[in-house]
PDB file with SEQRES, HELIX, SHEET and CRYST1 records, atoms N, CA, C and O in Angstrom:
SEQRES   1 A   81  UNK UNK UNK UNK UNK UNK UNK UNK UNK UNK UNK UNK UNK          
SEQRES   2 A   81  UNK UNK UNK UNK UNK UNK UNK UNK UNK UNK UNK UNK UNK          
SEQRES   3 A   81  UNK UNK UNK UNK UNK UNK UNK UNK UNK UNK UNK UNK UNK          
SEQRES   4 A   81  UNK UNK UNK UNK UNK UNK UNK UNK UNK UNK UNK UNK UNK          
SEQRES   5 A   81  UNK UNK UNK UNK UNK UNK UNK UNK UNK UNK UNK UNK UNK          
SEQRES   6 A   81  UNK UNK UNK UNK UNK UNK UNK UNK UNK UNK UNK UNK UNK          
SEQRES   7 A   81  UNK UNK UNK                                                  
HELIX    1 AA1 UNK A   11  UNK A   21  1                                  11    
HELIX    2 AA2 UNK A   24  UNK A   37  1                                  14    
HELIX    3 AA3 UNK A   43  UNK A   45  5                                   3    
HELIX    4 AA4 UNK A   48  UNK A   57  1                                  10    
HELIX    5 AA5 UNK A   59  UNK A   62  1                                   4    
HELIX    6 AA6 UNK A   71  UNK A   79  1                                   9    
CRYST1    1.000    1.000    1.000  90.00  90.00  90.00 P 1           1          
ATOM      1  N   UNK A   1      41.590   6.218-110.670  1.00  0.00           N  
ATOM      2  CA  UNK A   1      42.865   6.744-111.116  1.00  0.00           C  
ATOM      3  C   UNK A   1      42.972   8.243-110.849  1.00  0.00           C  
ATOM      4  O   UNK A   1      43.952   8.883-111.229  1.00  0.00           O  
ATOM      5  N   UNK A   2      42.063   8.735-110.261  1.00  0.00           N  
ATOM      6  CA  UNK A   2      42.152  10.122-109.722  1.00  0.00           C  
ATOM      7  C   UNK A   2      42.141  11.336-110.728  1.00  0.00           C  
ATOM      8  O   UNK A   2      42.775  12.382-110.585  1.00  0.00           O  
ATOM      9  N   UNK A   3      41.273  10.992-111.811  1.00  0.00           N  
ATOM     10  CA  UNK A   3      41.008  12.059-112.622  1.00  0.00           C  
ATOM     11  C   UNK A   3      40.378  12.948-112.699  1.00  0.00           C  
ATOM     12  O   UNK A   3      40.309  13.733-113.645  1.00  0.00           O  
ATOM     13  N   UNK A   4      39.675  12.969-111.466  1.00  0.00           N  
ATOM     14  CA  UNK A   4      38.761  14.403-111.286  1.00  0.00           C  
ATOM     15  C   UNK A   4      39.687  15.348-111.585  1.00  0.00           C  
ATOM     16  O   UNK A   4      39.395  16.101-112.514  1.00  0.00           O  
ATOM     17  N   UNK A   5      40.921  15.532-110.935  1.00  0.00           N  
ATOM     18  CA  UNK A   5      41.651  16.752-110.429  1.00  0.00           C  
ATOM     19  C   UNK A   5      42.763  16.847-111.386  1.00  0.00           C  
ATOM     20  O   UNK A   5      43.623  16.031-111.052  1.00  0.00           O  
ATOM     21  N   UNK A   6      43.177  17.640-112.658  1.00  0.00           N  
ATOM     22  CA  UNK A   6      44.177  17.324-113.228  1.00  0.00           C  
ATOM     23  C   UNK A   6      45.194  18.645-112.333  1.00  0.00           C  
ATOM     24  O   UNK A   6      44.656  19.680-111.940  1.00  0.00           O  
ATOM     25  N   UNK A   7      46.469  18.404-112.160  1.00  0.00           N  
ATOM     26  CA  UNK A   7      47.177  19.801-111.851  1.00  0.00           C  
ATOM     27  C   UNK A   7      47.850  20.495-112.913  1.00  0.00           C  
ATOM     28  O   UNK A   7      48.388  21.590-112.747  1.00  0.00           O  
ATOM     29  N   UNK A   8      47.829  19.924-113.912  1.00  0.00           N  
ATOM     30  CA  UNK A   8      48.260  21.057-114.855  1.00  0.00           C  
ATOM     31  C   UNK A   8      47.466  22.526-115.343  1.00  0.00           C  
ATOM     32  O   UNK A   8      46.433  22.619-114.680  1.00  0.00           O  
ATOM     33  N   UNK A   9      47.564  23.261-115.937  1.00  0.00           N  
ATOM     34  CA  UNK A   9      46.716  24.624-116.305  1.00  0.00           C  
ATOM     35  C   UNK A   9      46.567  24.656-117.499  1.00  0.00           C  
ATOM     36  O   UNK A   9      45.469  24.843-118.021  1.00  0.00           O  
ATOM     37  N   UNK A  10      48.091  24.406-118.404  1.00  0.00           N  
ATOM     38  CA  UNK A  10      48.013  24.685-119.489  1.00  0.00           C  
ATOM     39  C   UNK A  10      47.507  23.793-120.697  1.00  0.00           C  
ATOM     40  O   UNK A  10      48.138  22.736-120.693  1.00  0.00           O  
ATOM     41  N   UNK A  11      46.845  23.837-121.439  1.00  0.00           N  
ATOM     42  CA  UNK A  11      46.464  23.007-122.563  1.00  0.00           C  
ATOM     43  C   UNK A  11      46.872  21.703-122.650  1.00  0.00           C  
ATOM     44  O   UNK A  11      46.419  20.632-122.246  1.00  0.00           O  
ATOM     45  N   UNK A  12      48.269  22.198-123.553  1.00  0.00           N  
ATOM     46  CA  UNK A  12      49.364  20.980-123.946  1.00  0.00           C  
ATOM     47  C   UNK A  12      49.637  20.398-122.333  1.00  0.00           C  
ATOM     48  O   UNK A  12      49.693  19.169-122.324  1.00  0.00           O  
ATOM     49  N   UNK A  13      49.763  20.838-121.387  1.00  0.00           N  
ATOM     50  CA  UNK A  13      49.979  19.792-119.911  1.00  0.00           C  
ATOM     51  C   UNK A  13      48.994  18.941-119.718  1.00  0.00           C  
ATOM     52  O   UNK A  13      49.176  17.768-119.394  1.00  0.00           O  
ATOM     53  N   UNK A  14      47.543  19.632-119.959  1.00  0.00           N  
ATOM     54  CA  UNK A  14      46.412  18.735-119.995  1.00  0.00           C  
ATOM     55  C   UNK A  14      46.504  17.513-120.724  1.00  0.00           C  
ATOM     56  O   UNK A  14      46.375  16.436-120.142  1.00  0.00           O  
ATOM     57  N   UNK A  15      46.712  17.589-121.917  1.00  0.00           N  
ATOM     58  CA  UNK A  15      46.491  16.825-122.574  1.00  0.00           C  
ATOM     59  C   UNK A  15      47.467  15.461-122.238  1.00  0.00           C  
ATOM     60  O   UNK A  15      47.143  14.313-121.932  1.00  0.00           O  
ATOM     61  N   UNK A  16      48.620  16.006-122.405  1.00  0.00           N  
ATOM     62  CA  UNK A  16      49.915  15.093-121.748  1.00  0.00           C  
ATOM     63  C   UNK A  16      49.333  14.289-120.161  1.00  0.00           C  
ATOM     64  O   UNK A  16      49.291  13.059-120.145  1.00  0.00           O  
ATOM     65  N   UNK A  17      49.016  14.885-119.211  1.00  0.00           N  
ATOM     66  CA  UNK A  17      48.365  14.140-118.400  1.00  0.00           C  
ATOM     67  C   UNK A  17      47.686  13.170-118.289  1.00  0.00           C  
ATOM     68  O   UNK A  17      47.815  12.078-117.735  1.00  0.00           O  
ATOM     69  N   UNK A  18      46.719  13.797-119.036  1.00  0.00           N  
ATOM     70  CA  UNK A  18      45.170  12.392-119.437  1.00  0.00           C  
ATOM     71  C   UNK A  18      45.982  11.568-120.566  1.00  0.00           C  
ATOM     72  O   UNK A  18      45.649  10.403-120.350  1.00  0.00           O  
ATOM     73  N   UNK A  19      46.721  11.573-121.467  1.00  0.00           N  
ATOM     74  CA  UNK A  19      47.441  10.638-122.232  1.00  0.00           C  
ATOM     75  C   UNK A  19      48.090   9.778-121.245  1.00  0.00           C  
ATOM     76  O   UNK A  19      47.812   8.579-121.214  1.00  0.00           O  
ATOM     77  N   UNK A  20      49.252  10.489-120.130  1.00  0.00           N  
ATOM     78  CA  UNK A  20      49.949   9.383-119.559  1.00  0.00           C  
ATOM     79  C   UNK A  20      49.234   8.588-118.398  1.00  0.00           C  
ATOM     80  O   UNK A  20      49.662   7.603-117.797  1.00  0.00           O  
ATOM     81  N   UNK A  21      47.716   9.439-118.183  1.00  0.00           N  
ATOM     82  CA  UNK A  21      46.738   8.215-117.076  1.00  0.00           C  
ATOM     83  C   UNK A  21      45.897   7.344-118.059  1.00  0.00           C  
ATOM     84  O   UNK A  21      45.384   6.392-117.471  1.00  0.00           O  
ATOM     85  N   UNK A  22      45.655   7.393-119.189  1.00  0.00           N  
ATOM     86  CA  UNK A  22      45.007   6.588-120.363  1.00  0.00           C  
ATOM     87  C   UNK A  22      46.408   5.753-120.960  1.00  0.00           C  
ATOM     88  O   UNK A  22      46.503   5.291-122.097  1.00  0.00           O  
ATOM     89  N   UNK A  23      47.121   5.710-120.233  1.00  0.00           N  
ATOM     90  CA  UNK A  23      48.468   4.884-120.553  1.00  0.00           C  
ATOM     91  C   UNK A  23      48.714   3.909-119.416  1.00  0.00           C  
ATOM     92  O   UNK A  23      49.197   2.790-119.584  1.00  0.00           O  
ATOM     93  N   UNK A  24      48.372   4.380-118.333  1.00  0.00           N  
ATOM     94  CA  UNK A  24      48.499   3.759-117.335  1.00  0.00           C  
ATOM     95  C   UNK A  24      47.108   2.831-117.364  1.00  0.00           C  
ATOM     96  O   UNK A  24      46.997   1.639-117.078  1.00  0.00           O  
ATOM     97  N   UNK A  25      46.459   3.430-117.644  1.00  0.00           N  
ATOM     98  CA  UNK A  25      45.008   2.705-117.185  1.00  0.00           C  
ATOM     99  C   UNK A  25      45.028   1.118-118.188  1.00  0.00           C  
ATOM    100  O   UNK A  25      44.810  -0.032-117.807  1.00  0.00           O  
ATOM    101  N   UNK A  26      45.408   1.685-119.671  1.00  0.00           N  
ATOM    102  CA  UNK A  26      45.521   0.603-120.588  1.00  0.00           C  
ATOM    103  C   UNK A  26      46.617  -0.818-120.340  1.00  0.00           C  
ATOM    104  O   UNK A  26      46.430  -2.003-120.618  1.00  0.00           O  
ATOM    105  N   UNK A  27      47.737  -0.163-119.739  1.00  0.00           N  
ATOM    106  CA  UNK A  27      49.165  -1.100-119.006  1.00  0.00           C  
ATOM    107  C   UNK A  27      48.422  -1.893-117.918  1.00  0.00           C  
ATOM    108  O   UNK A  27      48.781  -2.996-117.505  1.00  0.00           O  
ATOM    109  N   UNK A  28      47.158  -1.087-117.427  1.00  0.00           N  
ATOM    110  CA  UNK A  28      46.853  -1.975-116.008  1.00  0.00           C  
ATOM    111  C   UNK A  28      45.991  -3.335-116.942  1.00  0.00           C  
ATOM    112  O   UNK A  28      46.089  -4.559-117.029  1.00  0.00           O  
ATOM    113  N   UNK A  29      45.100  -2.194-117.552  1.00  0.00           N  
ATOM    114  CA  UNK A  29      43.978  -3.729-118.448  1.00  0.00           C  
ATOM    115  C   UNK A  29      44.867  -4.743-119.011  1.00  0.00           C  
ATOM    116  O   UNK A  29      44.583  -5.924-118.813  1.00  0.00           O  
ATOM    117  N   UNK A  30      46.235  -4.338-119.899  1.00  0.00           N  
ATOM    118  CA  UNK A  30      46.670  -5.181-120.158  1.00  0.00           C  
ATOM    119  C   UNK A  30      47.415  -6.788-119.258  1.00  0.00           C  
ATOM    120  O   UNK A  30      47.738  -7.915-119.635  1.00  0.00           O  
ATOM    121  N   UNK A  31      47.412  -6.077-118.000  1.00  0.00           N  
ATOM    122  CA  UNK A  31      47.785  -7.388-116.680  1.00  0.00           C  
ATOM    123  C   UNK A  31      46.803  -7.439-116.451  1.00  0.00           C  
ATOM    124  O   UNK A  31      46.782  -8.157-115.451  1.00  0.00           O  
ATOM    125  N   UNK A  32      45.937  -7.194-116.651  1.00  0.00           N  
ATOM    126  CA  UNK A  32      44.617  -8.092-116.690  1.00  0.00           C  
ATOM    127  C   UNK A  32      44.039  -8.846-117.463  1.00  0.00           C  
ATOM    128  O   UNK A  32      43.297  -9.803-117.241  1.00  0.00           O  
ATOM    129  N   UNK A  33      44.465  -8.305-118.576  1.00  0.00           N  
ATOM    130  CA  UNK A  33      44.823  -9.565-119.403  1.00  0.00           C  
ATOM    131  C   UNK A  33      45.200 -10.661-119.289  1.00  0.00           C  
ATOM    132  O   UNK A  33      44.577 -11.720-119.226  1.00  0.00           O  
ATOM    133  N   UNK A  34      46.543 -10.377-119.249  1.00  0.00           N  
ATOM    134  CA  UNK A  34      47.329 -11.549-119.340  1.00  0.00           C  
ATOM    135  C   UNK A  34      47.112 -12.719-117.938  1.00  0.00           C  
ATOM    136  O   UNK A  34      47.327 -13.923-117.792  1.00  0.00           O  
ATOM    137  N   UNK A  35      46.721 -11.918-117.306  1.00  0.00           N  
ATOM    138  CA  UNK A  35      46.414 -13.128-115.406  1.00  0.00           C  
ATOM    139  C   UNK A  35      45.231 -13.658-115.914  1.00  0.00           C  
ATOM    140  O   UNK A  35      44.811 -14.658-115.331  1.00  0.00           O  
ATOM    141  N   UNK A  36      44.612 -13.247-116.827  1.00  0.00           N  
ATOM    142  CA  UNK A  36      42.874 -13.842-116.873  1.00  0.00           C  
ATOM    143  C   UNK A  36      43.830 -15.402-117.931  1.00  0.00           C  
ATOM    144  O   UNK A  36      43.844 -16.596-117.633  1.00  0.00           O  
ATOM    145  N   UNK A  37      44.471 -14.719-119.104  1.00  0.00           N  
ATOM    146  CA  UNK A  37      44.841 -16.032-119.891  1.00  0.00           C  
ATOM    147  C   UNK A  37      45.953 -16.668-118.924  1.00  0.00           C  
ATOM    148  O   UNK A  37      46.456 -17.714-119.334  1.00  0.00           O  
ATOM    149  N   UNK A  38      46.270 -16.314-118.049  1.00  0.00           N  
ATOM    150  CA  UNK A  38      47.289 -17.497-117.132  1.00  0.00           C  
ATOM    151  C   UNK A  38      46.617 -17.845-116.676  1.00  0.00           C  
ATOM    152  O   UNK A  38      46.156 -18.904-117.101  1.00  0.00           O  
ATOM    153  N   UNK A  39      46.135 -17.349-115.679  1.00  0.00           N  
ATOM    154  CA  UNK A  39      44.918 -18.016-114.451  1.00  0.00           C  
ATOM    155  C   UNK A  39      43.271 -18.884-115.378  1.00  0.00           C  
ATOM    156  O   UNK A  39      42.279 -19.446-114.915  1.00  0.00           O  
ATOM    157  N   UNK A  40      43.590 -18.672-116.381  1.00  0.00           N  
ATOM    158  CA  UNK A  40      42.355 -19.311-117.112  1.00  0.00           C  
ATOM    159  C   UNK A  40      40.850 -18.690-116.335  1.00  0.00           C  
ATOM    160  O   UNK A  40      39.995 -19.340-115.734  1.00  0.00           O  
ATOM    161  N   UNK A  41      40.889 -17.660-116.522  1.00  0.00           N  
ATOM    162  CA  UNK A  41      40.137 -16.669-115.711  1.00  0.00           C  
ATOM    163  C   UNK A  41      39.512 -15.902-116.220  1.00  0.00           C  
ATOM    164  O   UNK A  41      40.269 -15.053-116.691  1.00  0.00           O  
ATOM    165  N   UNK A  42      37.880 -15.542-116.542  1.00  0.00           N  
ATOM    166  CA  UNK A  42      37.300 -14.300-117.380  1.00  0.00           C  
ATOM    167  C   UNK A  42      38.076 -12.586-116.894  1.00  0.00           C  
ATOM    168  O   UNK A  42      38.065 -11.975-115.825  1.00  0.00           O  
ATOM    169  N   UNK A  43      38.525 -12.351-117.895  1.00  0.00           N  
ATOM    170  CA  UNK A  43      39.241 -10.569-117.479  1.00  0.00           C  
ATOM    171  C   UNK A  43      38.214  -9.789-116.657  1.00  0.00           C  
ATOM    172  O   UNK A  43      38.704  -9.081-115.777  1.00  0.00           O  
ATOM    173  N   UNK A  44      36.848  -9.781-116.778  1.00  0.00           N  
ATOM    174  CA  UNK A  44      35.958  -8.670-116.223  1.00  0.00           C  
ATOM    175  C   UNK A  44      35.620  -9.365-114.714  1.00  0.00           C  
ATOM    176  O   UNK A  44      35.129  -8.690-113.809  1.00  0.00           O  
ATOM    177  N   UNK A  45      35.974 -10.932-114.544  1.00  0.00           N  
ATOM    178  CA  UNK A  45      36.073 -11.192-113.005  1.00  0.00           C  
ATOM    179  C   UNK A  45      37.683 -10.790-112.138  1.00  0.00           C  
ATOM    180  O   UNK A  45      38.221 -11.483-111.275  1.00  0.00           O  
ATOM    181  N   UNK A  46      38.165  -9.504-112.687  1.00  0.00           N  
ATOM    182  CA  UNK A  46      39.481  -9.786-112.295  1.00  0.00           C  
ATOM    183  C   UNK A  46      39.181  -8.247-112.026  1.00  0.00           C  
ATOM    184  O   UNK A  46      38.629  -7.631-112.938  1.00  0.00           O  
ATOM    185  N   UNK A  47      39.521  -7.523-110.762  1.00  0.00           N  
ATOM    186  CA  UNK A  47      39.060  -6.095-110.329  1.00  0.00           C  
ATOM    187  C   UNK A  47      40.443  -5.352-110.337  1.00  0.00           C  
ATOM    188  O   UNK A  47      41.568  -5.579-109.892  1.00  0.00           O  
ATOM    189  N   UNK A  48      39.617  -4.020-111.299  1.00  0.00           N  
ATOM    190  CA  UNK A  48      40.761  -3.109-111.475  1.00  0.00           C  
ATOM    191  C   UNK A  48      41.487  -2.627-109.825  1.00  0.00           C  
ATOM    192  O   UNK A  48      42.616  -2.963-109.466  1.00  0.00           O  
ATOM    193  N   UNK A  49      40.875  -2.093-109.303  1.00  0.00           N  
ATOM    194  CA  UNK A  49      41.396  -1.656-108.426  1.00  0.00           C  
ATOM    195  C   UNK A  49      42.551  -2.748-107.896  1.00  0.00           C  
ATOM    196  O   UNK A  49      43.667  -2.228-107.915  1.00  0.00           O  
ATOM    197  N   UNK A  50      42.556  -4.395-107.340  1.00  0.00           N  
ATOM    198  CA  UNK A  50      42.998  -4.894-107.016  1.00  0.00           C  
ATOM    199  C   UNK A  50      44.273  -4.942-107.606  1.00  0.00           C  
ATOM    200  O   UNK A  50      45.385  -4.876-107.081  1.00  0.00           O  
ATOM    201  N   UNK A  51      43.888  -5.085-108.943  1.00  0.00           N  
ATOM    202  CA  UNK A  51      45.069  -5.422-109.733  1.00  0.00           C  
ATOM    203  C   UNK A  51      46.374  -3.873-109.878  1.00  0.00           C  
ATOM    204  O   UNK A  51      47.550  -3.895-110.239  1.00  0.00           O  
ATOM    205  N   UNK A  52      45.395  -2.558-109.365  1.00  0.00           N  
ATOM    206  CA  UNK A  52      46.301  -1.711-109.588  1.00  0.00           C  
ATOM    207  C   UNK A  52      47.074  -1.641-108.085  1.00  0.00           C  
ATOM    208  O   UNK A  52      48.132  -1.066-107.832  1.00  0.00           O  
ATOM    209  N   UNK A  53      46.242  -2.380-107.206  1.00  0.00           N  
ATOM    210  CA  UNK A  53      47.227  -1.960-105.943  1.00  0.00           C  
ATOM    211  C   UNK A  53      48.076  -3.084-106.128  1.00  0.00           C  
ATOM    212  O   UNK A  53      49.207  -2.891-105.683  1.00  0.00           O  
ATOM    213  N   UNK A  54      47.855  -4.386-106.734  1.00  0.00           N  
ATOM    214  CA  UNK A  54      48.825  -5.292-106.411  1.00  0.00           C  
ATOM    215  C   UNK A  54      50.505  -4.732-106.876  1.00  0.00           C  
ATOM    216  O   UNK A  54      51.578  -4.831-106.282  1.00  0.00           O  
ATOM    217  N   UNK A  55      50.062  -4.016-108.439  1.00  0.00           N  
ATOM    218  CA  UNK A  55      51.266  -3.887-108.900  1.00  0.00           C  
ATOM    219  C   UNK A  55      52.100  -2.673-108.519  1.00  0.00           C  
ATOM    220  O   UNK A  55      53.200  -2.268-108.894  1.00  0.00           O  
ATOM    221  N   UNK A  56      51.197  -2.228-107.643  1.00  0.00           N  
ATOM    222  CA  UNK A  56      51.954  -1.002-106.935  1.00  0.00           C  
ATOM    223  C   UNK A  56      52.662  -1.353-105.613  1.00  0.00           C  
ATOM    224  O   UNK A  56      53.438  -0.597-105.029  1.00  0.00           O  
ATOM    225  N   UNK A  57      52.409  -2.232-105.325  1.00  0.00           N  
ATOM    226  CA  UNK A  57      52.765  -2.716-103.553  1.00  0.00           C  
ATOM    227  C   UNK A  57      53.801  -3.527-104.660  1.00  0.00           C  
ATOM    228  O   UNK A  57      54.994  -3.335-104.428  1.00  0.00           O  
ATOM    229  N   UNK A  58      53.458  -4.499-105.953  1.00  0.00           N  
ATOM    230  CA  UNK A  58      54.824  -5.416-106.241  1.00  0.00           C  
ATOM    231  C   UNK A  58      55.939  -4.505-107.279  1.00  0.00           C  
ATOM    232  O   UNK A  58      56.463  -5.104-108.218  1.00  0.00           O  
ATOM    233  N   UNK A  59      56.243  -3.073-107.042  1.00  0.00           N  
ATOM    234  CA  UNK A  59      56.744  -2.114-108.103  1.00  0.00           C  
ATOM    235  C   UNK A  59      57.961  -2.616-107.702  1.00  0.00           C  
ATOM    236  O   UNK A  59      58.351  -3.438-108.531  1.00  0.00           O  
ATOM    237  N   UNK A  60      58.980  -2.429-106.487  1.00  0.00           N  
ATOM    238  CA  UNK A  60      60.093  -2.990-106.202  1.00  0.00           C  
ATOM    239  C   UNK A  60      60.713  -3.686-106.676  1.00  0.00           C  
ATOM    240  O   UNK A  60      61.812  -3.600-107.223  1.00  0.00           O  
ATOM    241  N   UNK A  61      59.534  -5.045-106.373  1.00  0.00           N  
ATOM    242  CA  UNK A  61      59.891  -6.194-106.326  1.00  0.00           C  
ATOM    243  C   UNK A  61      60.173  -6.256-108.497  1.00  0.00           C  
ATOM    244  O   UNK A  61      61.213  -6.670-109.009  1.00  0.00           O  
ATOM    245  N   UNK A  62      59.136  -5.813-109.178  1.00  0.00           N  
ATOM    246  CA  UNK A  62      58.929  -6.135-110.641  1.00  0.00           C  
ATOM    247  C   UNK A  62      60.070  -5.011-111.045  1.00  0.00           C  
ATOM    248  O   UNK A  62      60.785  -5.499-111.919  1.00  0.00           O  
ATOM    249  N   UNK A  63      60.334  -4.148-110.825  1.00  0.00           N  
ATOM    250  CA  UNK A  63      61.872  -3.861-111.192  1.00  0.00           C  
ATOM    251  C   UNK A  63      63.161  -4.856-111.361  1.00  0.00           C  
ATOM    252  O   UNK A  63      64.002  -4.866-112.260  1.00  0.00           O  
ATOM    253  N   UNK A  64      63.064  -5.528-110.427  1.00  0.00           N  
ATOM    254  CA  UNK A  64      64.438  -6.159-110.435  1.00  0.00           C  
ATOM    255  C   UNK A  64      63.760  -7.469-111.644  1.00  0.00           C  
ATOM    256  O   UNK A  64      64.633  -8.319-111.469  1.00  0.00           O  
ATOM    257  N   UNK A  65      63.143  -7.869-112.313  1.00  0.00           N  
ATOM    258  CA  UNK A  65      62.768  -8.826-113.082  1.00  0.00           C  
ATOM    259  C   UNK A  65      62.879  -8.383-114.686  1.00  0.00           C  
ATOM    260  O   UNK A  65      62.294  -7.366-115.059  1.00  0.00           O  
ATOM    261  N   UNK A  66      63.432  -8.961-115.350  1.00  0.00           N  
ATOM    262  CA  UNK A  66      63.489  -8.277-116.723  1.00  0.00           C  
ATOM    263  C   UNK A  66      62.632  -9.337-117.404  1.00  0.00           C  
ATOM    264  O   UNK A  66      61.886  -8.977-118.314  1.00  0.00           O  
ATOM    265  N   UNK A  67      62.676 -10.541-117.057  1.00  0.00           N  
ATOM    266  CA  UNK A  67      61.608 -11.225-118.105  1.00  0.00           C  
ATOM    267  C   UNK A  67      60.439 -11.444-118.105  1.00  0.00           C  
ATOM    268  O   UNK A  67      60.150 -12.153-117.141  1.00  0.00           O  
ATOM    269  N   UNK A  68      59.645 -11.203-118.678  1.00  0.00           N  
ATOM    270  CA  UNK A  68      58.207 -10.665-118.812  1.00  0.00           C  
ATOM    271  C   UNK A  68      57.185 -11.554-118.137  1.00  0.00           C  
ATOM    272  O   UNK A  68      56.426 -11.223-117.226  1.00  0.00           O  
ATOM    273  N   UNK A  69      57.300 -12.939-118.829  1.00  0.00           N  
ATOM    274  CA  UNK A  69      57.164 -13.976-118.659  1.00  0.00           C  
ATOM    275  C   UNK A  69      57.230 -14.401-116.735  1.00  0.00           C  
ATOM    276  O   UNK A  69      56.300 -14.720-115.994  1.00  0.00           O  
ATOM    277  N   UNK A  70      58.553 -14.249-116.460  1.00  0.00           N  
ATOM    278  CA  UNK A  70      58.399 -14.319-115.051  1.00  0.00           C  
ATOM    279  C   UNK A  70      57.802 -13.197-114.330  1.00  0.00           C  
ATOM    280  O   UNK A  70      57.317 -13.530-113.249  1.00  0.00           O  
ATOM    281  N   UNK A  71      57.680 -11.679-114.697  1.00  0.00           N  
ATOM    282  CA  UNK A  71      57.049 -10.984-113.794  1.00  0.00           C  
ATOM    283  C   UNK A  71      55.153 -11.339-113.966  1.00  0.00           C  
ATOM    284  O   UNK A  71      54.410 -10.648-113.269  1.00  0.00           O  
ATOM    285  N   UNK A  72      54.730 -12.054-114.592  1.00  0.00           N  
ATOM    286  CA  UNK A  72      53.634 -11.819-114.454  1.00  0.00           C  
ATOM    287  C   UNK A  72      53.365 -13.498-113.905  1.00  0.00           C  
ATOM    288  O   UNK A  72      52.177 -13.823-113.921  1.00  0.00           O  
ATOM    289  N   UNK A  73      54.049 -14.242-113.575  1.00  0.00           N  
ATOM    290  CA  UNK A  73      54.508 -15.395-113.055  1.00  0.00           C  
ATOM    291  C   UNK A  73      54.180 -14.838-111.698  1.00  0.00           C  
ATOM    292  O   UNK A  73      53.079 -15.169-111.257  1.00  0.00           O  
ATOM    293  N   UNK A  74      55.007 -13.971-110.871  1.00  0.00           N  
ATOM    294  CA  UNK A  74      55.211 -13.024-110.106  1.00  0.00           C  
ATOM    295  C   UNK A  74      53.634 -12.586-109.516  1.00  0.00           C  
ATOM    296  O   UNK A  74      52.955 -12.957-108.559  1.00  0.00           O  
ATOM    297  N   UNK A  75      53.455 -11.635-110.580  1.00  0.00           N  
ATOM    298  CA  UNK A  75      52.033 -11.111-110.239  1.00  0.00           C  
ATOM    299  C   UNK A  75      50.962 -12.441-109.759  1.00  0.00           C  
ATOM    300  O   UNK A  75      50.325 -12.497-108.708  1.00  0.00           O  
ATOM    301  N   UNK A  76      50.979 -13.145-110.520  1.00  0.00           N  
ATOM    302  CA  UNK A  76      49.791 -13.873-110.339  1.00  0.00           C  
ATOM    303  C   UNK A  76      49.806 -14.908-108.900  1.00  0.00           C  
ATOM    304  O   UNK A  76      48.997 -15.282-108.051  1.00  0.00           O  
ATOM    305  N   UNK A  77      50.724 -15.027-109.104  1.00  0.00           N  
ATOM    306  CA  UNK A  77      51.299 -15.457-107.784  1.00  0.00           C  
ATOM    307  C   UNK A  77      50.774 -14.565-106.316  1.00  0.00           C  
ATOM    308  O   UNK A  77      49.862 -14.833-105.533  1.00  0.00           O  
ATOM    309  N   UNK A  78      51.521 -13.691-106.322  1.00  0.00           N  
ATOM    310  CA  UNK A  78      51.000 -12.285-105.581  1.00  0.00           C  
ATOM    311  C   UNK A  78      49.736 -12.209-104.776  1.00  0.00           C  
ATOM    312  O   UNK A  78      49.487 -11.963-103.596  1.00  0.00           O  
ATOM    313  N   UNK A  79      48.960 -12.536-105.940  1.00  0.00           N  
ATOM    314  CA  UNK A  79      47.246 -12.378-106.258  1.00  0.00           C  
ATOM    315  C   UNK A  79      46.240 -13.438-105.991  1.00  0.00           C  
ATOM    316  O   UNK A  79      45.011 -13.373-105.947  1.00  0.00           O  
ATOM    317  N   UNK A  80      47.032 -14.394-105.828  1.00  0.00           N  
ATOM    318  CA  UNK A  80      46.212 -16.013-105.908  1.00  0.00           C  
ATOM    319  C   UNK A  80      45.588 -16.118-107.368  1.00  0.00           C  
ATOM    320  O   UNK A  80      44.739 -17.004-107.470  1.00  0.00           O  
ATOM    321  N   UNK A  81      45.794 -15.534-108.276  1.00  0.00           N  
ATOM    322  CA  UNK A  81      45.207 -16.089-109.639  1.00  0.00           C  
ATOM    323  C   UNK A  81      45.386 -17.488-109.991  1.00  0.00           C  
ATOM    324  O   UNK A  81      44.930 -17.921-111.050  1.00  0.00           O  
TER     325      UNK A  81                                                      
END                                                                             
C-alpha cells in the first residue's frame, strides 16, 4: 500500500493519511472477507495484493452497482472465486 513514503509534513496530515490507508487496507480485508464466505474459501488463501488490483481494475465497473450483494457477485466472478 505504499507506506514507506507519506507526502504530507505536517502532523495532523500525517496522521489523516495513515488513517485513510488503514481504511483502505481494512475495506480491502473486508472483500476478503466476504469472497472467502461466498467462495466457501479460507480468507488467508485469498492474496491481498490480488484482491487489491482486482478491485482497482473493477472501480468503473463497481461504481455503476449500488447493491452490495451484486457487486461482490461481481467481484468474485472477476476473480474465479
Amino acid at each position: 500500500m505504499q507506506m514507506e513514503h507519506l507526502r504530507c509534513k505536517k502532523p495532523h496530515r500525517v496522521r489523516n493519511e495513515i488513517r485513510a490507508r488503514m481504511l483502505a487496507y481494512n475495506l480491502i480485508r473486508g472483500v476478503i472477507a466476504e469472497a472467502a464466505i461466498e467462495g466457501d474459501k479460507q480468507p488467508w488463501k485469498i492474496g491481498f495484493k490480488s484482491t487489491l488490483t482486482t478491485v482497482l481494475d473493477m472501480w468503473p465497473v463497481l461504481g455503476l452497482i449500488s447493491n452490495a450483494d451484486k457487486m461482490c457477485k461481481v467481484l468474485l466472478e472477476a476473480r474465479g472465486w
